[in-house]
VOVO-86629 format. One line per field, with one value per atom (N, C-alpha, C): residue number from 0; residue in one letter; atom name; x, y, z. Coordinates in steps of 0.05 Angstrom, whole numbers, plus 5000, padded with zeros to 4 digits. Layout:
<pts>
num: (NUM,...)
residuo: (a,...)
atomo: (CA,...)
east: (X,...)
north: (Y,...)
up: (Z,...)
</pts>
This chain:
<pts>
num: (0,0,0,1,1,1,2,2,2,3,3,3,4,4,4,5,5,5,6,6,6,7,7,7,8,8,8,9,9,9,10,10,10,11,11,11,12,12,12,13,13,13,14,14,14,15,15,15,16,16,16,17,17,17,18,18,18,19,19,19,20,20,20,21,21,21,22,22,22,23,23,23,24,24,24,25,25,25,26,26,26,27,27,27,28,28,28,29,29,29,30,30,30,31,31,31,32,32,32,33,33,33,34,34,34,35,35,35,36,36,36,37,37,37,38,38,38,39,39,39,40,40,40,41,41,41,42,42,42,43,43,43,44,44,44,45,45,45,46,46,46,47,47,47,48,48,48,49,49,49,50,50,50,51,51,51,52,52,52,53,53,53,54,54,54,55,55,55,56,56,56,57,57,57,58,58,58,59,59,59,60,60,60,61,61,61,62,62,62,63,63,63,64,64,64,65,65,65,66,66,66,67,67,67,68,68,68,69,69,69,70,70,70,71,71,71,72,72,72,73,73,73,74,74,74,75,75,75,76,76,76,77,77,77,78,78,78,79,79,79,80,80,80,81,81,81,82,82,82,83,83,83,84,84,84,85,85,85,86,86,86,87,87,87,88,88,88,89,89,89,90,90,90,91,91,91,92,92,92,93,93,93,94,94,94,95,95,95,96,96,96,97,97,97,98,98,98,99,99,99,100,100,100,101,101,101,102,102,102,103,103,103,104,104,104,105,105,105,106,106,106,107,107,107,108,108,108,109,109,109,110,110,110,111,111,111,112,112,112,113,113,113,114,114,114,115,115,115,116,116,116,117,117,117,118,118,118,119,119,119,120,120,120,121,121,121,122,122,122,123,123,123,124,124,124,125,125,125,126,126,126,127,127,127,128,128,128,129,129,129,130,130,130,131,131,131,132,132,132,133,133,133,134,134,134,135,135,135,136,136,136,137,137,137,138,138,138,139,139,139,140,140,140,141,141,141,142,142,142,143,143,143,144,144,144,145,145,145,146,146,146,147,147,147,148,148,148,149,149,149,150,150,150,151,151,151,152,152,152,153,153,153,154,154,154,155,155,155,156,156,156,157,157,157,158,158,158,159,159,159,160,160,160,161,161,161,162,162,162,163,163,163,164,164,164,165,165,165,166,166,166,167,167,167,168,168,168,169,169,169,170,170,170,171,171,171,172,172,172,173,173,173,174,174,174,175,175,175,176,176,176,177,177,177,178,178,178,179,179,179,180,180,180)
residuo: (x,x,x,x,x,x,x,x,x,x,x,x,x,x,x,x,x,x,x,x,x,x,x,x,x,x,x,x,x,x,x,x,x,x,x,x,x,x,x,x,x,x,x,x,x,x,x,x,x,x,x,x,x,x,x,x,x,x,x,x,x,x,x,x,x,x,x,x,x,x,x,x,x,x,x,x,x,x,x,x,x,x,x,x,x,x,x,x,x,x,x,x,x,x,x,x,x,x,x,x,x,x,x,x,x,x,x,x,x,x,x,x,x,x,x,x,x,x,x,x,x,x,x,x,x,x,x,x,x,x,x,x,x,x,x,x,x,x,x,x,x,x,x,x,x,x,x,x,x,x,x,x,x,x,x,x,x,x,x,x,x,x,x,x,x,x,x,x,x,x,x,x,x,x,x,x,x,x,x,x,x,x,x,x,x,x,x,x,x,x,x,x,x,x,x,x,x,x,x,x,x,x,x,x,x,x,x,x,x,x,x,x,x,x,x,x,x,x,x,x,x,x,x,x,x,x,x,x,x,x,x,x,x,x,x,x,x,x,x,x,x,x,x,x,x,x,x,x,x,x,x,x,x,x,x,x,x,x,x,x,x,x,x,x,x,x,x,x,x,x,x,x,x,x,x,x,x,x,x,x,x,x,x,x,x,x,x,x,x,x,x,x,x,x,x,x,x,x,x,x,x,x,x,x,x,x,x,x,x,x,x,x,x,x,x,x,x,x,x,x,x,x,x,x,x,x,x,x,x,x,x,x,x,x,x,x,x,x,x,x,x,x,x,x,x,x,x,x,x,x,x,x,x,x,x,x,x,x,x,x,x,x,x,x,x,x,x,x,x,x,x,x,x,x,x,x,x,x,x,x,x,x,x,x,x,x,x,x,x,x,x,x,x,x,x,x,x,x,x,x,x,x,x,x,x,x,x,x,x,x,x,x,x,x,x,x,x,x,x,x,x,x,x,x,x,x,x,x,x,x,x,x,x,x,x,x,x,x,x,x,x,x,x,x,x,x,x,x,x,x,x,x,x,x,x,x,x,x,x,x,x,x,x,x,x,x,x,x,x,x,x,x,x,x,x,x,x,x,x,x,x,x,x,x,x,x,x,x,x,x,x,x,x,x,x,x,x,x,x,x,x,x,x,x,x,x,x,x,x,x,x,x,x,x,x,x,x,x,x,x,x,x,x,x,x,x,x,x,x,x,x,x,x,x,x,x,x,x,x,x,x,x,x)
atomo: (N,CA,C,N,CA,C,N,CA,C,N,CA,C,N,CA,C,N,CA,C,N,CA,C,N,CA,C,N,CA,C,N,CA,C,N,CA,C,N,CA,C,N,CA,C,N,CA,C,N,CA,C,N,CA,C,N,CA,C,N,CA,C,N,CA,C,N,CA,C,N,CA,C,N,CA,C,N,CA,C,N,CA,C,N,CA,C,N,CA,C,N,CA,C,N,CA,C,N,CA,C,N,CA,C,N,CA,C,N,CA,C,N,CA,C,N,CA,C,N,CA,C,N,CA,C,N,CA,C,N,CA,C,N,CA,C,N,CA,C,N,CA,C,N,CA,C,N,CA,C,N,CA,C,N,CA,C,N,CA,C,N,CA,C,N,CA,C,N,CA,C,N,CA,C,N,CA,C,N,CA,C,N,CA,C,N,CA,C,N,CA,C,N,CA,C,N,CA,C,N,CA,C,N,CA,C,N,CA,C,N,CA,C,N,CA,C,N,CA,C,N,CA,C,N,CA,C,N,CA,C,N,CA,C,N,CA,C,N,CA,C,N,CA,C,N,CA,C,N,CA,C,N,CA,C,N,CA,C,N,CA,C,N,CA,C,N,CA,C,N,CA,C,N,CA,C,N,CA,C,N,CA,C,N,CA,C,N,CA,C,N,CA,C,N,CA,C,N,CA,C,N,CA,C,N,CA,C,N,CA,C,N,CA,C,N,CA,C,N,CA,C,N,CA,C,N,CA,C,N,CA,C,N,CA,C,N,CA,C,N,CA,C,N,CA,C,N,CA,C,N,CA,C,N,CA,C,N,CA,C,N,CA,C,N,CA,C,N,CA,C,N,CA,C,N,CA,C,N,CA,C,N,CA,C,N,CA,C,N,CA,C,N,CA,C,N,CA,C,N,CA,C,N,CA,C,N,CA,C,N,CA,C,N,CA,C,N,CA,C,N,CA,C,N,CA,C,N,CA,C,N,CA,C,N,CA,C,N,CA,C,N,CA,C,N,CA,C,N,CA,C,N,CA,C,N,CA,C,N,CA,C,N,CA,C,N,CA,C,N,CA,C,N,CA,C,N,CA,C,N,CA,C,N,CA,C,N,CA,C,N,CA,C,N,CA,C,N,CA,C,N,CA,C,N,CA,C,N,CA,C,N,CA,C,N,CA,C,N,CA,C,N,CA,C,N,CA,C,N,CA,C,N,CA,C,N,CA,C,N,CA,C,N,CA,C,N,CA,C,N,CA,C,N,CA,C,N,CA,C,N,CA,C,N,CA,C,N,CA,C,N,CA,C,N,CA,C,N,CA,C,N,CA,C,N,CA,C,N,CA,C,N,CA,C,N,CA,C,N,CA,C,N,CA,C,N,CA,C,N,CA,C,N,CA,C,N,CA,C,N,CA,C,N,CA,C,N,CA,C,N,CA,C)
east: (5916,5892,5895,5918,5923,5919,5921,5919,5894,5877,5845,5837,5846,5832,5844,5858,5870,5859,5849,5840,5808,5796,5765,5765,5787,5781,5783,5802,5811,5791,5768,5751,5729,5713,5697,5714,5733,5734,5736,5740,5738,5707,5690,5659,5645,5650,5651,5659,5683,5696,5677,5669,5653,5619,5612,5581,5587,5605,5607,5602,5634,5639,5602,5587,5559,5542,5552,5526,5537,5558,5576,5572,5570,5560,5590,5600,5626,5623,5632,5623,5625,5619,5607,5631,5644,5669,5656,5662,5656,5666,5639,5648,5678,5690,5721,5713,5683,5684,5654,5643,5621,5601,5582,5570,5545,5530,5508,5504,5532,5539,5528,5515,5499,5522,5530,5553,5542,5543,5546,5560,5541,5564,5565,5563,5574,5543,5533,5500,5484,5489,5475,5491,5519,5541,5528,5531,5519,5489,5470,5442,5440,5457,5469,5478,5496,5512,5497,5474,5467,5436,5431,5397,5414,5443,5453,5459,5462,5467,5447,5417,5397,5389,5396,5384,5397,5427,5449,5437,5438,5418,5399,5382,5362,5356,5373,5376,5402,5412,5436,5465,5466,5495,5513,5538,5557,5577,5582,5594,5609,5629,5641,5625,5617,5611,5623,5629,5647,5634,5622,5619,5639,5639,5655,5641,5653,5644,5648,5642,5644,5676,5692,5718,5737,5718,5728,5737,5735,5748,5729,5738,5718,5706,5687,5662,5659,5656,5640,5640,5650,5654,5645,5637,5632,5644,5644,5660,5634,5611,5593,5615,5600,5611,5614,5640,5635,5643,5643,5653,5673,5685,5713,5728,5760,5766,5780,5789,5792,5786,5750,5732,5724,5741,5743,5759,5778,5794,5784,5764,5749,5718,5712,5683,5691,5719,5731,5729,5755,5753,5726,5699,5680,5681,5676,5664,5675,5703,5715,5710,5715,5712,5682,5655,5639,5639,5651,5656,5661,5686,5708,5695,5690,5679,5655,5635,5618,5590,5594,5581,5584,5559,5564,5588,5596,5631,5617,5635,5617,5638,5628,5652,5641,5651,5660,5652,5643,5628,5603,5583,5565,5536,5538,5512,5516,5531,5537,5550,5563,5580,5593,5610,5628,5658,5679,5702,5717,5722,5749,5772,5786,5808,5809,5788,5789,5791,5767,5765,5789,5801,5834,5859,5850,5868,5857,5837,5822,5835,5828,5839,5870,5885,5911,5920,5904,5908,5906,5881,5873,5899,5916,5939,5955,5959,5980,5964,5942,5943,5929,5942,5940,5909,5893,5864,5843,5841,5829,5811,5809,5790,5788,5766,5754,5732,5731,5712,5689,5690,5684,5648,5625,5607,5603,5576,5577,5591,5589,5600,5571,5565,5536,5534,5543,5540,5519,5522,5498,5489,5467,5466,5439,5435,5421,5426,5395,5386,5400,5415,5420,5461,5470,5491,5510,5533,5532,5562,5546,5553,5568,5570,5590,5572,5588,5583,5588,5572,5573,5594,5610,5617,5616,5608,5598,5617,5626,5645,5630,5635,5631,5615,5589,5565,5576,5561,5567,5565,5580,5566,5541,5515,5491,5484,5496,5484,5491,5520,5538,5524,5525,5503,5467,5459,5426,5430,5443,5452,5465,5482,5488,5466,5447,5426,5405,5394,5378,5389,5422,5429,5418,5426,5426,5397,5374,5344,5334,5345,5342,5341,5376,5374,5361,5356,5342,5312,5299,5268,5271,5295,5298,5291,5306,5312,5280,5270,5243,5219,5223,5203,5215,5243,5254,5228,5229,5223,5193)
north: (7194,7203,7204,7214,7213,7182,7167,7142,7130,7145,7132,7150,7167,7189,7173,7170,7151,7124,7116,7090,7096,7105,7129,7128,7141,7154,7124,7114,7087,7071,7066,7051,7071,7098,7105,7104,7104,7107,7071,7066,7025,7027,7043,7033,7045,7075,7083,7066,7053,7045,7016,7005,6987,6991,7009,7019,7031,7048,7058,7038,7009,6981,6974,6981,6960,6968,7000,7012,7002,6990,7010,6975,6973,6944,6947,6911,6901,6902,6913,6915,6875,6869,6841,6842,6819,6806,6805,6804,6792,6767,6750,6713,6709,6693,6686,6666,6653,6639,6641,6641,6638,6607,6618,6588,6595,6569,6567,6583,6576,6591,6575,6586,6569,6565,6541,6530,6501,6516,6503,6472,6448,6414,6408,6389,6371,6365,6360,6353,6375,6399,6411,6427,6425,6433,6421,6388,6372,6374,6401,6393,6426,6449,6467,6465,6437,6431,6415,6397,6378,6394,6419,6438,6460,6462,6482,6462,6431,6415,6421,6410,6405,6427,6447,6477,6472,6474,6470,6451,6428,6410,6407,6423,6425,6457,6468,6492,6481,6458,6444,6460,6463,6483,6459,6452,6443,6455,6455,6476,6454,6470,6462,6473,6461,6479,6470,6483,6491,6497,6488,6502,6500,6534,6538,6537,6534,6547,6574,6590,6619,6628,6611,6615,6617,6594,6597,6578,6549,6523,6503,6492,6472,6447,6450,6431,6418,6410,6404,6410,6393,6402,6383,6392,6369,6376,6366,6379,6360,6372,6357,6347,6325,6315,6328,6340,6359,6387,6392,6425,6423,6447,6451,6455,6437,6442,6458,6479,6507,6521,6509,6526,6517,6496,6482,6509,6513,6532,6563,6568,6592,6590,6567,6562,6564,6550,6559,6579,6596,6618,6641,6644,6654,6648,6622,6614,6626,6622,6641,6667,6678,6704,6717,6709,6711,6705,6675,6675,6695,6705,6724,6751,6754,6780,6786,6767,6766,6783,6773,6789,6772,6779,6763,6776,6754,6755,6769,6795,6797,6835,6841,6865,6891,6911,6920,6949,6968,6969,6950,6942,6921,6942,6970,6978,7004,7000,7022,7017,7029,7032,7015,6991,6972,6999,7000,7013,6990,7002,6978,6972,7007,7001,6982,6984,6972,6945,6942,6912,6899,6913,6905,6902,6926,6911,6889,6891,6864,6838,6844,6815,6813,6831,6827,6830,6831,6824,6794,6788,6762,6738,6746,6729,6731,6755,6752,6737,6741,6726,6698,6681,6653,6645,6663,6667,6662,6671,6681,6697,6726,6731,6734,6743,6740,6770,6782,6797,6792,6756,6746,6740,6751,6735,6700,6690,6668,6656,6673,6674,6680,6657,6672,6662,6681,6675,6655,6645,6634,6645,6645,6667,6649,6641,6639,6647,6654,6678,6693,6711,6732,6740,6709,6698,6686,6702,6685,6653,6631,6606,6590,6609,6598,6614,6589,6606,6582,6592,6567,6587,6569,6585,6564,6579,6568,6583,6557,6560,6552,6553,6539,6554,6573,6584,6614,6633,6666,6667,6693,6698,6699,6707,6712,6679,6672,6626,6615,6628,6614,6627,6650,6659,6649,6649,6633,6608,6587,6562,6567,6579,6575,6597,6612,6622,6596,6580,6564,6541,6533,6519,6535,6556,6572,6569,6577,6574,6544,6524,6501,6498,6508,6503,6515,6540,6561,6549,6534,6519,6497,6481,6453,6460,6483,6490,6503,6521,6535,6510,6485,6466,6452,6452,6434,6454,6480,6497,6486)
up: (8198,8185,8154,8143,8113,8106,8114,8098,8112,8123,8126,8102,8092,8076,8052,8055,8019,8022,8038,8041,8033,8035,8038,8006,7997,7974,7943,7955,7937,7938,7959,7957,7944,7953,7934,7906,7899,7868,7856,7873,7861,7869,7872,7875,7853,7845,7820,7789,7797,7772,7768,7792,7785,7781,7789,7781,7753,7749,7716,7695,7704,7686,7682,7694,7701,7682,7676,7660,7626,7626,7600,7584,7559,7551,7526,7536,7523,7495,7474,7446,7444,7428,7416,7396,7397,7380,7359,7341,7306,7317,7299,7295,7278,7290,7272,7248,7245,7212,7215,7174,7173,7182,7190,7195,7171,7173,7157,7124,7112,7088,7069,7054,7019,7004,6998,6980,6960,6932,6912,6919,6911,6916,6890,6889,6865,6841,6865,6855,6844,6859,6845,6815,6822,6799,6770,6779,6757,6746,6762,6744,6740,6740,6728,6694,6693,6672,6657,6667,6658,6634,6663,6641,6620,6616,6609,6580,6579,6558,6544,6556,6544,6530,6529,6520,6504,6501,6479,6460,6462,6446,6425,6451,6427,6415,6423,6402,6366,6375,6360,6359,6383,6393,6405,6396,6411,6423,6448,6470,6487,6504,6527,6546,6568,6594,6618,6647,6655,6688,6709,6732,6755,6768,6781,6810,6839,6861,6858,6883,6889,6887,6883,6887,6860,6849,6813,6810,6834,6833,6821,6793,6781,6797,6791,6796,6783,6747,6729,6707,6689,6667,6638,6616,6603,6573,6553,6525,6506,6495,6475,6451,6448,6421,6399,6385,6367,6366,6398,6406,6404,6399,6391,6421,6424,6440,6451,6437,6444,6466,6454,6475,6500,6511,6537,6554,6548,6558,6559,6547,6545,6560,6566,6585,6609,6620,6643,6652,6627,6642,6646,6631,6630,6658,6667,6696,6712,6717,6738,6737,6718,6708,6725,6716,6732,6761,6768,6803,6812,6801,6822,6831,6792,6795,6801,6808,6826,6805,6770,6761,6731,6707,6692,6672,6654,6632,6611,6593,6574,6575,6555,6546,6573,6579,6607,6592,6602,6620,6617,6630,6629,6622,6640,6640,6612,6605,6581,6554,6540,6511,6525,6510,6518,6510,6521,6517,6501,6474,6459,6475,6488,6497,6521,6538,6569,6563,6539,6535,6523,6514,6496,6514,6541,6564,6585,6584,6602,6580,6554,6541,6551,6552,6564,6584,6598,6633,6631,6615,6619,6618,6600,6584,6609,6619,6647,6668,6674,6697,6687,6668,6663,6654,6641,6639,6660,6676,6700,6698,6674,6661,6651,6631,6606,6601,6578,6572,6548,6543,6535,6544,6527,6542,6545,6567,6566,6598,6612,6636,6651,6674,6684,6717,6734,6763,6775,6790,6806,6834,6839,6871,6865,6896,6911,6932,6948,6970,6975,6956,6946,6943,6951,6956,6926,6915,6891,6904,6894,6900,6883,6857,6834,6803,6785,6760,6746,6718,6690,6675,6649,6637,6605,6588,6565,6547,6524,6507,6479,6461,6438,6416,6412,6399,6402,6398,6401,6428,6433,6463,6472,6461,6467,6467,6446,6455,6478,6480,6509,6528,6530,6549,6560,6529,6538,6550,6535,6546,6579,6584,6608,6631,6623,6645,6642,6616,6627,6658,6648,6673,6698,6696,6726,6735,6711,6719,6727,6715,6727,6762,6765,6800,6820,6799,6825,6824,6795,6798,6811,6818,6832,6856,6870,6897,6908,6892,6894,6901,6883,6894,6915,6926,6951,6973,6971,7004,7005)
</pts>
């Protein structure tokens, strides 16, 4: 009789354990890679760099400019006839500078009093890590649908020139893309 009673009991509790399993829902894995991610190519790199010239131009600014993907890996680059080449190496880093940091280049805090000191160690962070960043303006993210996809980075004029010049690029792609939909 003890082992009809353990036999009794092992099956109601395997009938339980499987009516419980029935109610109870498997949490949902996270996907292992993004799909359908907005990524900056070559084409659109080049008409970034190409509306970011034309502004330069005809304001009579000669500049380096500089586009990055989301990652800070060059795309695109061009040096106007005339710009100093210095500032090849300083449009770069603007660009990354905005990639990484996912925000535009330009003295820190952004929404307040710029700090001398912070900005005096950001310039010397910059030197250690191989210029990577910059608190330099002239650095200007790109985001589309609400995603940033890379960044221009403008060398050559003041910051506020490097800067206008490299947002008209940016307004170019986002009006290219606005008449694609």
């Amino acid at each position: 009789m003890p082992s009809l009673r353990m036999s009794i009991l092992v099956g109601a509790l395997f009938i339980c354990a499987i009516g419980h399993g029935a109610d109870e829902r498997q949490p949902v894995a996270p996907p292992l890679v993004t799909k359908d991610r907005v990524q900056l190519n070559l084409a659109g790199a080049e008409l970034v760099l190409s509306a970011a010239k034309q502004k330069a131009v005809a304001m009579g600014w000669k500049m380096n400019l500089a586009v990055v993907d989301d990652g800070g890996h060059l795309l695109a680059f061009a040096r106007m006839d005339g710009a100093r080449p210095a500032s090849a190496t300083t449009a770069l880093t603007k660009a990354v500078s905005a990639a990484t940091f996912r925000q535009e280049s330009g003295a820190l805090p952004l929404n307040g009093e710029p700090d001398l000191l912070l900005n005096l160690s950001l310039q010397h962070a910059s030197s250690i890590s191989g210029g990577k960043i910059t608190s330099l303006k002239g650095g200007i993210p790109i985001v589309i649908d609400g995603q940033i996809v890379g960044a221009i980075g403008i060398g050559g004029g003041t910051g506020d020139q490097d800067a206008e010049a490299a947002k008209a690029g940016v307004q170019a792609l986002i009006a290219e893309l606005a008449k694609a939909k």
